[in-house]
C-alpha angles and dihedrals in degrees: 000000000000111000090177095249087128118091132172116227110249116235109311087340088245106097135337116255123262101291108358121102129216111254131241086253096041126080140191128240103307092246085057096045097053088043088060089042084055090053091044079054091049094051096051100048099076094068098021081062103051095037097064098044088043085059094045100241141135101275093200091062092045079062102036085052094031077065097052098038080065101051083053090052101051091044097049085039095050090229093289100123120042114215147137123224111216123184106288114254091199098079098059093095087053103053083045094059096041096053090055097052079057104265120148125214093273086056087050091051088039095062092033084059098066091035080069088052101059092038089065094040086057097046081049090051089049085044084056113030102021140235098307098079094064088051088050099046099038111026112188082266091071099028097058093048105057099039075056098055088039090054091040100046085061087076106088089054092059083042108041106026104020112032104047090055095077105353096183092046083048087051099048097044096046093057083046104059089044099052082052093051094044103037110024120081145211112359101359092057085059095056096041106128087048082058090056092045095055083044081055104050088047097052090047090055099049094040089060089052104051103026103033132210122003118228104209148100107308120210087279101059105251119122102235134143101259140152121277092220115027103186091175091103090057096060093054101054120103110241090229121032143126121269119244112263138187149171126263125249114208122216122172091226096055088045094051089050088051108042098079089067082076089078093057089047094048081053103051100047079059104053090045093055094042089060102037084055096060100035090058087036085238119135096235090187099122096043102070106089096040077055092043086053094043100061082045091061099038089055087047093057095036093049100046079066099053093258119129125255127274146227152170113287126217097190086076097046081059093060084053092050088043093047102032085228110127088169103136073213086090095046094046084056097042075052094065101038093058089048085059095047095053079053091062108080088189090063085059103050088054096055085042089056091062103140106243082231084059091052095043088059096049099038091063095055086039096048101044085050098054086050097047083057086080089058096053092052093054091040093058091042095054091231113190113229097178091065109089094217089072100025105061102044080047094056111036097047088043095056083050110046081047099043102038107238119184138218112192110197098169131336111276095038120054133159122215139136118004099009096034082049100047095043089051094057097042092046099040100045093052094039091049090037080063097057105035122109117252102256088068095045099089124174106267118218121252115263108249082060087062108060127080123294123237123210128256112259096264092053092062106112095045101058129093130242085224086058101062137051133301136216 
């Protein structure tokens, strides 16, 4: 059986030729290859850090499985699509608004959980049946939608949690990270909210030595003096350890609150294989829904452990596009270095130790972004907002996914945000696509029309983060 771990060296194994690319089964010379898996590691560690500690949970563990999830990946894919799966940024409204429904981190695991499981039923049922039900089910219209009210309904928690801890930290980070998506190029552009992050950690610093103590809110809530940046915990922690694992609880309301996060996900393996298909020059056709299943079973896995969910990252579609080197070598090796650093304690204090003014100031950059994704969608589909069919679901389940609208229908089982908002675009745009009248009902475009484009090769250094796909 080929599980696509052989790999024939390109050329000298230096560097590829003016012009040609290294395939998904070629490889450079092994040192080369585990320096790019070093930089695929590196991309994916801006939004594979904050995720996890968004979500409250361990972010050793997000790595350590984020590793494995890949592994997974490459061998149900064959080696046929390179990829790295990072720690899933759409879920961070949901574990918001499950915490504060009073879940703990075994009910976010819990619904995230069953999230993974219909996320590979559905990958089976493409596998079966082909492309064209998810078309059928989730045109861009509704897809958009709901990855924008997933991505807006994340404001309250930068305003409300993370800004108010250090306003003028939050201030300063968030012009400099985006000053680093907009003006920086190639590689850099892709880590650029790891650069924030390390801006963040500076300023904090500095700001501690010249300034004091800060007298705000801390990550708790309480309004105390504190330090903006508290590294104690760092010092403690063992340099090689295991993570802290544990298992998932499972309660209806926090999976109903989770389950539309399967459409973004849906979304966003095909937009990666889509990519990844014209980039290689390889029709991937036949490989999404083996993708689609394969994230479902590596959140499955991640998440019966206490880790968070996974998906495909952009960030690293944009280093191929960047090297011109496809080899799943590189990812293999990205693979293991992420499994030794979910062995160092001491990695994950320190990601553990981010200052809540430095996330405020990424998160509203982070967030925005997540919910202009919808946009986008809508944008490359040329989808028609004038026409009622798709305005009024849009907009009805988008103001209340945002603003948090609830439906009680008894008192132990209410729908409101994300889920109330979700169900309300699905449902009304097929329920008012059955009564229009003809000349409303266009085509809609499939849906791998519909995510975000991803340069040629040769584009790659004059693209923007903001432009391409988000986990």
């Amino acid at each position: 059986m080929d599980l696509g771990v052989r790999w024939k060296l390109h050329g000298d194994g230096r560097t590829p030729a003016p012009g040609a690319v290294v395939r998904p089964d070629e490889r450079l010379s092994w040192p080369r290859t585990f320096g790019l898996g070093a930089q695929h590691v590196v991309a994916m560690f801006g939004a594979s850090f904050v995720a996890p500690v968004l979500m409250g949970l361990d972010p050793n563990l997000a790595i350590m499985m984020s590793g494995v999830a890949t592994v997974i990946f490459l061998l149900a894919t064959r080696g046929r699509v390179p990829s790295y799966l990072g720690c899933s940024l759409s879920f961070v409204g949901v574990a918001a608004v499950i915490r504060a429904q009073g879940g703990t981190s075994a009910t976010v695991t819990g619904a995230v959980f069953v999230v993974g499981v219909v996320l590979f039923l559905v990958g089976v049922a493409v596998q079966r049946f082909g492309a064209r039900i998810i078309h059928a089910a989730m045109p861009p219209i509704v897809t958009g939608a709901v990855v924008m009210l997933i991505g807006f309904n994340l404001a309250p928690v930068t305003a409300a949690t993370y800004w108010p801890q250090d306003q003028w930290t939050a201030l300063l980070v968030m012009a400099f990270t985006g000053l680093a998506v907009v003006c920086l190029r190639g590689f850099f552009s892709r880590v650029a909210i790891f650069l924030g992050l390390v801006f963040g950690y500076g300023i904090s610093w500095a700001f501690d030595r010249i300034f004091g103590r800060i007298h705000s809110m801390s990550a708790s809530g309480e309004v105390t003096d504190h330090w903006r940046l508290n590294l104690s915990g760092v010092g403690k922690a063992d340099w090689v350890g295991l993570p802290s694992f544990h298992g998932p609880s499972f309660q209806w309301s926090a999976i109903l609150v989770a389950l539309p996060v399967v459409i973004a996900l849906v979304a966003e393996n095909a937009g990666h294989v889509k990519a990844v298909g014209e980039m290689t020059g390889d029709s991937l056709d036949d490989k999404l829904g083996t993708a689609i299943s394969a994230d479902g079973v590596a959140s499955m896995l991640s998440t019966a452990v206490g880790g968070p969910p996974n998906t495909t990252y952009s960030e690293n579609i944009g280093v191929m596009a960047a090297t011109r080197v496809y080899s799943t070598a590189a990812y293999w090796a990205a693979a293991g270095f992420a499994l030794l650093f979910g062995l160092c304690p001491k990695f994950g204090a320190i990601v553990a130790a981010i200052p809540g003014g430095v996330l405020g100031g990424i998160t509203v950059i982070l967030y925005g972004m997540i919910g202009l994704l919808g946009a986008q969608i809508w944008l490359n589909s040329g989808v028609d907002l004038r026409n009622p069919l798709n305005l009024v679901p849009a907009a009805a389940g988008i103001i209340i996914g945002v603003g948090g609208v609830t439906i009680k229908f008894t008192d132990n089982f209410t729908l409101s945000g994300i889920a109330l908002g979700t169900l309300v675009v699905i449902t009304g745009y097929h329920a008012l696509r059955l009564l229009a009248p003809a000349h409303l009902k266009t085509d809609q475009p499939l849906l791998d029309e519909g995510t975000s484009s991803y340069d040629s090769p040769g584009e790659a250094d004059t693209d923007q983060p903001g432009q391409r796909a988000k986990s």
